[in-house]
mmCIF file as Biopython writes it, N, C-alpha, C and O atoms, coordinates in Angstrom:
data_model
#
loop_
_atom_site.group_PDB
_atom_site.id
_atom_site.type_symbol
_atom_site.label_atom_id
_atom_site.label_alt_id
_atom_site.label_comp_id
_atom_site.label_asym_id
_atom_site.label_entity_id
_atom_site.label_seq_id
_atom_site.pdbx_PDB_ins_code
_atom_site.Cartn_x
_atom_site.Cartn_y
_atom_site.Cartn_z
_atom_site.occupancy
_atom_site.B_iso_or_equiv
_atom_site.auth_seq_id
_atom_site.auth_asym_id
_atom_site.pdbx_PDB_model_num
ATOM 1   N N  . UNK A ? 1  ? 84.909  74.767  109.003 1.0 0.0 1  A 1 
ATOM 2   C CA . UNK A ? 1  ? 84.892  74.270  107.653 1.0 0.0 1  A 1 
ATOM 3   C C  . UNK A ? 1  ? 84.507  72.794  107.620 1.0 0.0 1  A 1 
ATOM 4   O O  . UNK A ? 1  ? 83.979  72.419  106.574 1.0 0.0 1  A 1 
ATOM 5   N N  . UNK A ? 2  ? 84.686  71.876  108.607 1.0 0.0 2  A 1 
ATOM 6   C CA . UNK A ? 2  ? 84.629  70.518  108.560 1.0 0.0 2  A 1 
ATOM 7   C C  . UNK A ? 2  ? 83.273  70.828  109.245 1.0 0.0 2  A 1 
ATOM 8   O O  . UNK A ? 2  ? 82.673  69.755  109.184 1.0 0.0 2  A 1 
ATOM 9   N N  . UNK A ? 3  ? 82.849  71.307  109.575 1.0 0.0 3  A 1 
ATOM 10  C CA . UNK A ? 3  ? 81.061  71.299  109.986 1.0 0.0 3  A 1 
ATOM 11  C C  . UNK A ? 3  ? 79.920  71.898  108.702 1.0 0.0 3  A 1 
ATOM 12  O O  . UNK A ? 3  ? 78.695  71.882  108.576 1.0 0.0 3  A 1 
ATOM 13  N N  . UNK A ? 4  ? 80.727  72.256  108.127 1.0 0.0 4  A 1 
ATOM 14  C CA . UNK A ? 4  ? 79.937  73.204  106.621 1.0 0.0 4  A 1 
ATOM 15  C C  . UNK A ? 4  ? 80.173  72.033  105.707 1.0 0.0 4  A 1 
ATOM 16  O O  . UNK A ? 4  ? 79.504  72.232  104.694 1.0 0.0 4  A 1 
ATOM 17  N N  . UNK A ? 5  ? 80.868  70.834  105.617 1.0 0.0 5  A 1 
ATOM 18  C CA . UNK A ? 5  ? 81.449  69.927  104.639 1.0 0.0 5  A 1 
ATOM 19  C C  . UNK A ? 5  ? 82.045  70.408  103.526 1.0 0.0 5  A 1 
ATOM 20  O O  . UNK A ? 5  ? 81.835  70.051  102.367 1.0 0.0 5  A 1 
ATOM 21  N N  . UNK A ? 6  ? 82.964  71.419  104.009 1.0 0.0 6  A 1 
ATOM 22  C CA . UNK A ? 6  ? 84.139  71.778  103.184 1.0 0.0 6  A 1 
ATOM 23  C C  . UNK A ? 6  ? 85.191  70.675  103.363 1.0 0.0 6  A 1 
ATOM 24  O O  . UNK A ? 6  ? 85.279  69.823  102.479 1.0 0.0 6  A 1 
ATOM 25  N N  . UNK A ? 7  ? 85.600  70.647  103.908 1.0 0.0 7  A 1 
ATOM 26  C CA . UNK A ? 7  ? 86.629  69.361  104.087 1.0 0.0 7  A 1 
ATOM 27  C C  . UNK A ? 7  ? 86.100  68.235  104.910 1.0 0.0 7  A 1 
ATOM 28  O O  . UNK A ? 7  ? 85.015  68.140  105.485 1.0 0.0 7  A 1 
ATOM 29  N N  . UNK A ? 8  ? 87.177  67.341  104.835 1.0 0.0 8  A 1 
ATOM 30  C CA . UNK A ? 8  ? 86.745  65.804  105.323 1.0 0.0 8  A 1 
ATOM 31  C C  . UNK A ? 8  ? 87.169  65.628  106.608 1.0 0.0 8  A 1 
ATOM 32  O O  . UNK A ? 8  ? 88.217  65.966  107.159 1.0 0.0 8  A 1 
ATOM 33  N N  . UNK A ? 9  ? 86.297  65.107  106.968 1.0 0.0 9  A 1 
ATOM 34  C CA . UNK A ? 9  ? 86.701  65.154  109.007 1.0 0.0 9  A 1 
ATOM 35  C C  . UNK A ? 9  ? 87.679  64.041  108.873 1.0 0.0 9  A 1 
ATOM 36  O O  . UNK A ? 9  ? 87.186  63.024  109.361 1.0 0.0 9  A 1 
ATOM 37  N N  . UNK A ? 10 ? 88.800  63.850  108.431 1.0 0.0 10 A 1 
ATOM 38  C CA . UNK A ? 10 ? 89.899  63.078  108.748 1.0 0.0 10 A 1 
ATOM 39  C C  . UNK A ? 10 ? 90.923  64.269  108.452 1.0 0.0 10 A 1 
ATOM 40  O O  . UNK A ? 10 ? 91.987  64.345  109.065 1.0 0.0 10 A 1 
ATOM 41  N N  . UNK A ? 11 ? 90.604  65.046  107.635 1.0 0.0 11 A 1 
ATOM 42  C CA . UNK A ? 11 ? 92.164  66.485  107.544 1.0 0.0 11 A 1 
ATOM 43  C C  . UNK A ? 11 ? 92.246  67.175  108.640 1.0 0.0 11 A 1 
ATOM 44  O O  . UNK A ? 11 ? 91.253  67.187  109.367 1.0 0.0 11 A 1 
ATOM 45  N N  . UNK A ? 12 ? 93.357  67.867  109.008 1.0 0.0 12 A 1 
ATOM 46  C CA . UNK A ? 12 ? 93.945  67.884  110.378 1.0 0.0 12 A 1 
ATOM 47  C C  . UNK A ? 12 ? 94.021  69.465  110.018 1.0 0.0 12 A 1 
ATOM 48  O O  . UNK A ? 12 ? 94.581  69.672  108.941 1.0 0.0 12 A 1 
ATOM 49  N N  . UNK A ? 13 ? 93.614  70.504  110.636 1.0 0.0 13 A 1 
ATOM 50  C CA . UNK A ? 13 ? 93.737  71.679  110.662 1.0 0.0 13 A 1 
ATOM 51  C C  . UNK A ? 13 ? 94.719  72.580  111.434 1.0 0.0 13 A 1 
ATOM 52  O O  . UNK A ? 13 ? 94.747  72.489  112.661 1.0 0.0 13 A 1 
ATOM 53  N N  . UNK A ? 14 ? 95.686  73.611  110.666 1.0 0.0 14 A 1 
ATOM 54  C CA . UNK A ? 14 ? 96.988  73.864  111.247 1.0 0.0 14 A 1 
ATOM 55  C C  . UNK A ? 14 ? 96.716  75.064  111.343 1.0 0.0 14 A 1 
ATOM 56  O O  . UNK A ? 14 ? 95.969  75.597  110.522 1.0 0.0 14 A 1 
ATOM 57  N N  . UNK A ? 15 ? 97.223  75.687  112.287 1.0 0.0 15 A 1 
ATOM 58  C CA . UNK A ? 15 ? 96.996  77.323  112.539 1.0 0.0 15 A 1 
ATOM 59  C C  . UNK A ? 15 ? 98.357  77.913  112.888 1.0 0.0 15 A 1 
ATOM 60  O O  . UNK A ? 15 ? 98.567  78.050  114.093 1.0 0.0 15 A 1 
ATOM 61  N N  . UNK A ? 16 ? 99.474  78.347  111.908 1.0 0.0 16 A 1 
ATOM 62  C CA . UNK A ? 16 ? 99.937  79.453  112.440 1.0 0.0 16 A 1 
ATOM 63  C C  . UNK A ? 16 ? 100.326 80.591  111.935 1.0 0.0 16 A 1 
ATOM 64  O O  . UNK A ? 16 ? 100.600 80.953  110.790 1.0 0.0 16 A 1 
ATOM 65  N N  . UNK A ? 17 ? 100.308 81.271  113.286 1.0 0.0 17 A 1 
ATOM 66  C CA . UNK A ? 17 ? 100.141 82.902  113.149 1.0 0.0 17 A 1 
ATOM 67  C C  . UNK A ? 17 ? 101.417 83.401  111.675 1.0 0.0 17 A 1 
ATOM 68  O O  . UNK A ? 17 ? 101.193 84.420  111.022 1.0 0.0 17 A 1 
ATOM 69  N N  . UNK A ? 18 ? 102.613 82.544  111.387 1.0 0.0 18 A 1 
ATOM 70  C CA . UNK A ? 18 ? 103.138 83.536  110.745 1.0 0.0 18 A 1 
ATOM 71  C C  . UNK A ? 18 ? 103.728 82.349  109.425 1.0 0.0 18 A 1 
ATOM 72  O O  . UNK A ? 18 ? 104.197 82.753  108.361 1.0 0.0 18 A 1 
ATOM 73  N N  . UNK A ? 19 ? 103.611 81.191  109.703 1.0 0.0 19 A 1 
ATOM 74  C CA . UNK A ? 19 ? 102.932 80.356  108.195 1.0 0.0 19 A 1 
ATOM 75  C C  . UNK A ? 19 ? 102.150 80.980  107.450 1.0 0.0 19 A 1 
ATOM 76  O O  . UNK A ? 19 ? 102.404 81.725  106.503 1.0 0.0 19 A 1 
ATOM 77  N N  . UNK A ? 20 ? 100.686 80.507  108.117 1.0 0.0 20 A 1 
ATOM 78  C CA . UNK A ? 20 ? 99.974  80.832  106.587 1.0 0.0 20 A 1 
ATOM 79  C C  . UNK A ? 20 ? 99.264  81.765  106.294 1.0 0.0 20 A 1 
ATOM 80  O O  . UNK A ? 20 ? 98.040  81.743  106.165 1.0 0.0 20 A 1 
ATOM 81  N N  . UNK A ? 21 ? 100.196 82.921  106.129 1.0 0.0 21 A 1 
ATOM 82  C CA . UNK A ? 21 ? 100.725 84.383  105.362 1.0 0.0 21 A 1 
ATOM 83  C C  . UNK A ? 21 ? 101.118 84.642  104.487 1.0 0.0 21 A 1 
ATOM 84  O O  . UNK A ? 21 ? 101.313 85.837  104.269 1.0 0.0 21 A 1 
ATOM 85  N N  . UNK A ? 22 ? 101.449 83.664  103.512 1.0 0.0 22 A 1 
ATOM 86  C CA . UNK A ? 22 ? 102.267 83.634  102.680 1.0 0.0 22 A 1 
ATOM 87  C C  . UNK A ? 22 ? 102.502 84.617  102.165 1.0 0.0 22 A 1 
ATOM 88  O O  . UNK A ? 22 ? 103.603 85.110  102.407 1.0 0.0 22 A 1 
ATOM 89  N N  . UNK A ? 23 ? 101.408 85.462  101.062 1.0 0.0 23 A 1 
ATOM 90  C CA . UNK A ? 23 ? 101.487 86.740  100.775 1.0 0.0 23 A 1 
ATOM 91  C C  . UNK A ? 23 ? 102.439 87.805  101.538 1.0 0.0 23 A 1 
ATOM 92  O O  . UNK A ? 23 ? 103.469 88.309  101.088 1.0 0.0 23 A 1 
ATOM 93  N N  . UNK A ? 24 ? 101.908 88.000  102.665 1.0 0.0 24 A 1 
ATOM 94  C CA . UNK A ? 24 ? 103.189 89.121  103.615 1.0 0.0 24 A 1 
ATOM 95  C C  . UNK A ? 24 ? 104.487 88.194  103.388 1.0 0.0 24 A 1 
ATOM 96  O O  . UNK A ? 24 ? 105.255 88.982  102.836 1.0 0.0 24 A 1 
ATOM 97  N N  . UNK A ? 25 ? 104.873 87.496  103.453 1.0 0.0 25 A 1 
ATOM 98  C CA . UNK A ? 25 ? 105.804 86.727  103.528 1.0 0.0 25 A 1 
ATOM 99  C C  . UNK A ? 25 ? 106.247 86.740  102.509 1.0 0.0 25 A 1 
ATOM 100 O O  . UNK A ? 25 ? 107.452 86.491  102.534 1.0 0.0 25 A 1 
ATOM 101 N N  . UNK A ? 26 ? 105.699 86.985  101.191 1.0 0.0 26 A 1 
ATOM 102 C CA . UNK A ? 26 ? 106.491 87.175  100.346 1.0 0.0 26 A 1 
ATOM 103 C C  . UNK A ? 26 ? 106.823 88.133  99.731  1.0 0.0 26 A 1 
ATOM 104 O O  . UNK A ? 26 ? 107.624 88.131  98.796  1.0 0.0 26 A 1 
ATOM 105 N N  . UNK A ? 27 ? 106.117 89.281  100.281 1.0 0.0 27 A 1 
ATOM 106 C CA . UNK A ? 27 ? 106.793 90.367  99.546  1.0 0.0 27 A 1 
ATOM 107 C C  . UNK A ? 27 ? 107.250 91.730  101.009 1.0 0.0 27 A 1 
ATOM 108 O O  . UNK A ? 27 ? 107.167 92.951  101.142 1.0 0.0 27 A 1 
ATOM 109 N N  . UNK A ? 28 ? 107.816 90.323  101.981 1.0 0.0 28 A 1 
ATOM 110 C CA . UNK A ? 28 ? 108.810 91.133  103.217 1.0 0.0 28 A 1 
ATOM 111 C C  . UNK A ? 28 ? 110.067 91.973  102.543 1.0 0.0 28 A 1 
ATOM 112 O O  . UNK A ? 28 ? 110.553 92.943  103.124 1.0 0.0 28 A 1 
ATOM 113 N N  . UNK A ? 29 ? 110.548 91.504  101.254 1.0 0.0 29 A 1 
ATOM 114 C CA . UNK A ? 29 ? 111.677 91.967  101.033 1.0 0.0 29 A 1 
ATOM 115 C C  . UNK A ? 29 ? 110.916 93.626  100.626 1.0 0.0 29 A 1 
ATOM 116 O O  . UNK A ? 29 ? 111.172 94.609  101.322 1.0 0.0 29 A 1 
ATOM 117 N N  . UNK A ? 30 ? 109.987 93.700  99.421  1.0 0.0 30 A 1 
ATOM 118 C CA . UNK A ? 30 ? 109.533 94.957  99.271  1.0 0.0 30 A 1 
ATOM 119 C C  . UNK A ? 30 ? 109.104 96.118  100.319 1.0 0.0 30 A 1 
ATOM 120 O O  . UNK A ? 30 ? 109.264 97.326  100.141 1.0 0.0 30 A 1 
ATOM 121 N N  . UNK A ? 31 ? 108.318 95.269  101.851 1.0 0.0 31 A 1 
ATOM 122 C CA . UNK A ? 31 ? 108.209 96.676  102.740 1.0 0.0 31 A 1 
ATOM 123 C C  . UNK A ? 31 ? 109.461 96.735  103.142 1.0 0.0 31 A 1 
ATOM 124 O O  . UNK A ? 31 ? 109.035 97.592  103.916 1.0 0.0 31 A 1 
ATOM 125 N N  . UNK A ? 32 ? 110.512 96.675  103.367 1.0 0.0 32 A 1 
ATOM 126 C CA . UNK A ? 32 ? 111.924 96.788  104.127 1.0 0.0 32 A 1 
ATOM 127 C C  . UNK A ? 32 ? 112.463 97.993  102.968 1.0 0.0 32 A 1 
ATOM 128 O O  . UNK A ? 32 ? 113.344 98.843  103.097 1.0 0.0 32 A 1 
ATOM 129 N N  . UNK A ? 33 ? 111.797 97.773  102.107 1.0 0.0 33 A 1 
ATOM 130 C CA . UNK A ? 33 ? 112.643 98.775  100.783 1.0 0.0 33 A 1 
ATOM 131 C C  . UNK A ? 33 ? 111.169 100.308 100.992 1.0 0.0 33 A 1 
ATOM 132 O O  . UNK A ? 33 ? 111.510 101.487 100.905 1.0 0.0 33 A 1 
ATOM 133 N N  . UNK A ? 34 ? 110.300 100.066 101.144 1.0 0.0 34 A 1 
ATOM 134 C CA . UNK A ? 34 ? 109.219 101.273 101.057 1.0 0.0 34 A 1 
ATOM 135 C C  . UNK A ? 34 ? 109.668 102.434 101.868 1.0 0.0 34 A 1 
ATOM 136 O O  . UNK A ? 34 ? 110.041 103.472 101.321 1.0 0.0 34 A 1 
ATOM 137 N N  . UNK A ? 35 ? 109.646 102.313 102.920 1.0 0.0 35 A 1 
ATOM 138 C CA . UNK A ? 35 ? 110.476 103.456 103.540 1.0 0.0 35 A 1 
ATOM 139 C C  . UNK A ? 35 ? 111.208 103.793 103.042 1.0 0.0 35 A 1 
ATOM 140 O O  . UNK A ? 35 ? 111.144 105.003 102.826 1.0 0.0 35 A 1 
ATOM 141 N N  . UNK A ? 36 ? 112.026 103.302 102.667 1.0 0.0 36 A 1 
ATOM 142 C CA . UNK A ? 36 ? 113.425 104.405 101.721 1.0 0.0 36 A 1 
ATOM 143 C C  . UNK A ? 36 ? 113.100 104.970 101.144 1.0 0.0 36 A 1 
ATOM 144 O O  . UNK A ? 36 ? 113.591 106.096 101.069 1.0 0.0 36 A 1 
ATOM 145 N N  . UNK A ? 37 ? 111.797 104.491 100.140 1.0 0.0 37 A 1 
ATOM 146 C CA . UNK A ? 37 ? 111.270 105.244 99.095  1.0 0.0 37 A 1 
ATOM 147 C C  . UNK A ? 37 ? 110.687 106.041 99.024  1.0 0.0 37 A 1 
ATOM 148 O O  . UNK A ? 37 ? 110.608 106.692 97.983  1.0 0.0 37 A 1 
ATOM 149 N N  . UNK A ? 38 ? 109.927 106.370 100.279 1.0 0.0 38 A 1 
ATOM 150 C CA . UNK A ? 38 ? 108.942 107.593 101.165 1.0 0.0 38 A 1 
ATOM 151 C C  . UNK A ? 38 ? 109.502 108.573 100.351 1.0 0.0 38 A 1 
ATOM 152 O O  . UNK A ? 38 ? 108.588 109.179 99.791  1.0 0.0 38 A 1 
ATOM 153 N N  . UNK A ? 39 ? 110.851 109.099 99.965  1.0 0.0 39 A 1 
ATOM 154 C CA . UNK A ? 39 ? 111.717 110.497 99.645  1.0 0.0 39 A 1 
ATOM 155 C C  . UNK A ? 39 ? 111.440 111.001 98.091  1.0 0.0 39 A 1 
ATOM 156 O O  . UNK A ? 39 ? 111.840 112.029 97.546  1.0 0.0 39 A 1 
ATOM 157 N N  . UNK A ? 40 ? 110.474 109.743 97.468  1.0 0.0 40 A 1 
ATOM 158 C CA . UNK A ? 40 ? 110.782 109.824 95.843  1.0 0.0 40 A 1 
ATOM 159 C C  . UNK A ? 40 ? 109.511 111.034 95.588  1.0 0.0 40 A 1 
ATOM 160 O O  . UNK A ? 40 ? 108.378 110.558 95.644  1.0 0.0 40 A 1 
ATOM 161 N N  . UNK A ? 41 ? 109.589 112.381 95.343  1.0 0.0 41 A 1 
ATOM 162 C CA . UNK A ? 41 ? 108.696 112.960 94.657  1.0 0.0 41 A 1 
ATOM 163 C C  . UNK A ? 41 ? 107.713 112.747 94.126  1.0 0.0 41 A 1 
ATOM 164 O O  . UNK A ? 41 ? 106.679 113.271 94.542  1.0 0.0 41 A 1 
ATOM 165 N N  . UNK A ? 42 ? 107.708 111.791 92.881  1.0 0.0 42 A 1 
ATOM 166 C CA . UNK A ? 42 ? 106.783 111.299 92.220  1.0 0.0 42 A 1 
ATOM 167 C C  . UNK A ? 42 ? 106.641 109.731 92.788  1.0 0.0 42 A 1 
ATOM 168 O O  . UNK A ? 42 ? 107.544 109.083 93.317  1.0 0.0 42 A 1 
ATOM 169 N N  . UNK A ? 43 ? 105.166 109.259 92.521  1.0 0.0 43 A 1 
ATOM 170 C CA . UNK A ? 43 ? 104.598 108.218 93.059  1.0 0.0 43 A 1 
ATOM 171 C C  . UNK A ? 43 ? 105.431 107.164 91.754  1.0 0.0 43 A 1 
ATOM 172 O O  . UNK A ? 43 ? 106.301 106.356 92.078  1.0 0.0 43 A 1 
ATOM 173 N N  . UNK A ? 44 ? 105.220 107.254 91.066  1.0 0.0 44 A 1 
ATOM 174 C CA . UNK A ? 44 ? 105.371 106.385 89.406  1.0 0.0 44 A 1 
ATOM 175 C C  . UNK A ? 44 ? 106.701 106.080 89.501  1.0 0.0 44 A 1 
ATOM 176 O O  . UNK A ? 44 ? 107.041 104.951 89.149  1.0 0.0 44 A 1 
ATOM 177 N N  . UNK A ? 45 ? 107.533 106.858 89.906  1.0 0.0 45 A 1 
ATOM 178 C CA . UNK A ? 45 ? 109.206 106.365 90.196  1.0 0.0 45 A 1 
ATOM 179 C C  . UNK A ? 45 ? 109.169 105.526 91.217  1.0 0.0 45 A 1 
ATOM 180 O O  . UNK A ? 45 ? 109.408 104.404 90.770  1.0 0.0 45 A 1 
ATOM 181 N N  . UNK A ? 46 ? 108.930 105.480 92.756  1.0 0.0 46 A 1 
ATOM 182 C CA . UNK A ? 46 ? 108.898 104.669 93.179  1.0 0.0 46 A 1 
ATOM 183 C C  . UNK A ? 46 ? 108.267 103.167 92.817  1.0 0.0 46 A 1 
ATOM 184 O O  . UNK A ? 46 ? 108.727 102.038 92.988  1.0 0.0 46 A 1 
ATOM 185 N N  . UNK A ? 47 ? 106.887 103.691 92.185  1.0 0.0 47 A 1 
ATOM 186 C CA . UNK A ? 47 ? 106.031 102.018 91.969  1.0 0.0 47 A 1 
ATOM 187 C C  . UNK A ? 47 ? 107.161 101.133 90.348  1.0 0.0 47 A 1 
ATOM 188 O O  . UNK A ? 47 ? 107.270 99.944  90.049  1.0 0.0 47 A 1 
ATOM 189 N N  . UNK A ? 48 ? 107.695 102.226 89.777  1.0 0.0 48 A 1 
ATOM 190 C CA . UNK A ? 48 ? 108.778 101.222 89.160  1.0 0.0 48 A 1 
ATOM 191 C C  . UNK A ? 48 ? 109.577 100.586 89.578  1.0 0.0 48 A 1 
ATOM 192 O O  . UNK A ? 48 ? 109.960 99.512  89.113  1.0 0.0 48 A 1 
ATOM 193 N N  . UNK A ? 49 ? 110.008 101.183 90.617  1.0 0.0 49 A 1 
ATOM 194 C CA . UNK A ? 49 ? 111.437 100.707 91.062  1.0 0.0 49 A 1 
ATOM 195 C C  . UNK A ? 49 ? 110.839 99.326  91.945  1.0 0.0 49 A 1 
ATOM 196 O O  . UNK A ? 49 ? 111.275 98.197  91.718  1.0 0.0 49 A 1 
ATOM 197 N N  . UNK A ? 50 ? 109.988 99.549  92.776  1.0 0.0 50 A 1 
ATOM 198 C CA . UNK A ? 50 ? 109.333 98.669  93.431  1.0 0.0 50 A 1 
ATOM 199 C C  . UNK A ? 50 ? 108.969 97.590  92.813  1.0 0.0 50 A 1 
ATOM 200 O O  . UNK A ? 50 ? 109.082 96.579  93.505  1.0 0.0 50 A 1 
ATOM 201 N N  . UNK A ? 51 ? 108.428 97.377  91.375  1.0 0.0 51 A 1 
ATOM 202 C CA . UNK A ? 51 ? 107.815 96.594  90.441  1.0 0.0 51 A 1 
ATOM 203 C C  . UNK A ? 51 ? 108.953 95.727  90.294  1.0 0.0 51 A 1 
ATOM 204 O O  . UNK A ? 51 ? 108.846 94.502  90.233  1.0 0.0 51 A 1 
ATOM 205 N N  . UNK A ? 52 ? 110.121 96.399  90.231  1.0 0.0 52 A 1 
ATOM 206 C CA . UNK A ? 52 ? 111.132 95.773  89.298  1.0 0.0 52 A 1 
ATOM 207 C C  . UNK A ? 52 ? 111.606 94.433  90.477  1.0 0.0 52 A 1 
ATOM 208 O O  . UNK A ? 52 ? 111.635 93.202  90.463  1.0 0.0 52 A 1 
ATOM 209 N N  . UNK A ? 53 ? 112.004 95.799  91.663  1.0 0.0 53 A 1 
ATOM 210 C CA . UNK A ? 53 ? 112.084 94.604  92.884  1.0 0.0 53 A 1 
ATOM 211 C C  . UNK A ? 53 ? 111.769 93.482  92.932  1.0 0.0 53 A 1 
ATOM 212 O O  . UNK A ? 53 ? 112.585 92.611  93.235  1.0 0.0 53 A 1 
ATOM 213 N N  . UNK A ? 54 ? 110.406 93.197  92.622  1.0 0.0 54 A 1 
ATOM 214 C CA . UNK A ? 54 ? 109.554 92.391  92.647  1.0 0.0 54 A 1 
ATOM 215 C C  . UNK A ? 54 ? 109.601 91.427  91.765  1.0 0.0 54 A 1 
ATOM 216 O O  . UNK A ? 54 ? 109.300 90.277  92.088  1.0 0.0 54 A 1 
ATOM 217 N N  . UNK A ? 55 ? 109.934 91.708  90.689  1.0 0.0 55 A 1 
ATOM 218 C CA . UNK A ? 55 ? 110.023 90.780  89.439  1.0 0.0 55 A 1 
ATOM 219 C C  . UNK A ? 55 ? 111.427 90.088  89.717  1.0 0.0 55 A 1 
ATOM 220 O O  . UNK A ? 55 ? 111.507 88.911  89.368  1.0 0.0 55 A 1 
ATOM 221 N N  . UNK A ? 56 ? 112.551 90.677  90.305  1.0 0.0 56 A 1 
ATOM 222 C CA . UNK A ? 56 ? 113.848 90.132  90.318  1.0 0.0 56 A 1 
ATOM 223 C C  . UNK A ? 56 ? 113.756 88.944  91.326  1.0 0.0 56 A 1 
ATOM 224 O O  . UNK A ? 56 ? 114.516 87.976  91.298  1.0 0.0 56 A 1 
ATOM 225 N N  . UNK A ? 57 ? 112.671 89.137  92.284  1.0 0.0 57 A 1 
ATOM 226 C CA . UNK A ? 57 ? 112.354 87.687  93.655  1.0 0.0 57 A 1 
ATOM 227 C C  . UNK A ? 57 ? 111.669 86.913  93.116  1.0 0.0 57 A 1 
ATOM 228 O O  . UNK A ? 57 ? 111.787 85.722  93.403  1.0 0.0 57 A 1 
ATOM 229 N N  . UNK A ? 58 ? 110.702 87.355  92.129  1.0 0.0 58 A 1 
ATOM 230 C CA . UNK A ? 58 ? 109.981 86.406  91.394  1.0 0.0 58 A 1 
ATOM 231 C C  . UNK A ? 58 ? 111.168 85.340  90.795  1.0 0.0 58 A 1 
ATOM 232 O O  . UNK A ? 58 ? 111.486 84.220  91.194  1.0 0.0 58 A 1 
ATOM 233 N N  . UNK A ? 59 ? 111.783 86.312  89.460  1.0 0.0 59 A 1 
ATOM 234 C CA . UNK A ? 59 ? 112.993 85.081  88.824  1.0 0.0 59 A 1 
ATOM 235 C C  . UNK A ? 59 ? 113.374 84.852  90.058  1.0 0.0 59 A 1 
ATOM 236 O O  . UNK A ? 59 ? 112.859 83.837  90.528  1.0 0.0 59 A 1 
ATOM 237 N N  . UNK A ? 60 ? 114.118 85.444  90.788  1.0 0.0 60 A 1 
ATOM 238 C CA . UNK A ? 60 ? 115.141 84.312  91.757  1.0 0.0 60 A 1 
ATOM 239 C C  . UNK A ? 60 ? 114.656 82.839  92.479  1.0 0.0 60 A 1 
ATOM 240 O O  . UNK A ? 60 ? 115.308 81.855  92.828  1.0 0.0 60 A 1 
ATOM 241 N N  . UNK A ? 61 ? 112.904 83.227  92.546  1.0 0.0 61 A 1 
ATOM 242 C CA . UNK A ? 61 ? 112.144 81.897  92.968  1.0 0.0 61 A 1 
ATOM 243 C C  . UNK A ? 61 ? 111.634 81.141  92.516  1.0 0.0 61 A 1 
ATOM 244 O O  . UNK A ? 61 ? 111.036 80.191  93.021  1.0 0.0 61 A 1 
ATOM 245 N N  . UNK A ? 62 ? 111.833 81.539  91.057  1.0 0.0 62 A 1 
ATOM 246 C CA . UNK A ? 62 ? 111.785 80.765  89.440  1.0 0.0 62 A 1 
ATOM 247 C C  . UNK A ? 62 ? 109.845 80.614  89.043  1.0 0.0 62 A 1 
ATOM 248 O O  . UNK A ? 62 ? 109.326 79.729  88.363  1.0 0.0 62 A 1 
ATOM 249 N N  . UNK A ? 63 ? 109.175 81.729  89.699  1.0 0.0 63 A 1 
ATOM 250 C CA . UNK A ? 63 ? 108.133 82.069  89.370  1.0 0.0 63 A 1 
ATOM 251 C C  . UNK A ? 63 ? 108.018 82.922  88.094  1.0 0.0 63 A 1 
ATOM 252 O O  . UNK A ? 63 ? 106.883 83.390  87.999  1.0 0.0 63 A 1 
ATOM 253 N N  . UNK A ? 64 ? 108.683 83.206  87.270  1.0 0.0 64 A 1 
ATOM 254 C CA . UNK A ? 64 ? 108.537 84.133  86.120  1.0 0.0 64 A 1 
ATOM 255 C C  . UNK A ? 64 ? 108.974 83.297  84.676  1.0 0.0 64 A 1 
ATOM 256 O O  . UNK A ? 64 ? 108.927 83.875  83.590  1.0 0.0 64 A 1 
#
């Protein structure tokens, strides 16, 4: 990126493997819950319940 002049050859480039992930990282709490959910018949019951999950980490991280 600093050879393409995306950034400025004075920024310092950080690499790690389980930093900058953020995404997986933030929705670790939801795969820990998917398996359980493997059992639900219908797809639409699980993706609610899952949704909701999701929205409750959101408020708790004061993203909503």
């Amino acid at each position: 990126m600093k050879t393409e002049g995306l950034l400025s050859q004075r920024t310092k480039l950080r690499y790690s493997k389980y930093l900058n992930n953020l995404i997986q990282q933030d929705h670790r709490h939801i795969k820990s819950r998917v398996n359980v959910m493997l059992g639900f018949e219908r797809f639409r019951k699980a993706a609610v319940i899952i949704s909701g999950i999701d929205l409750m980490h959101c408020i708790r991280k004061g993203q909503y």
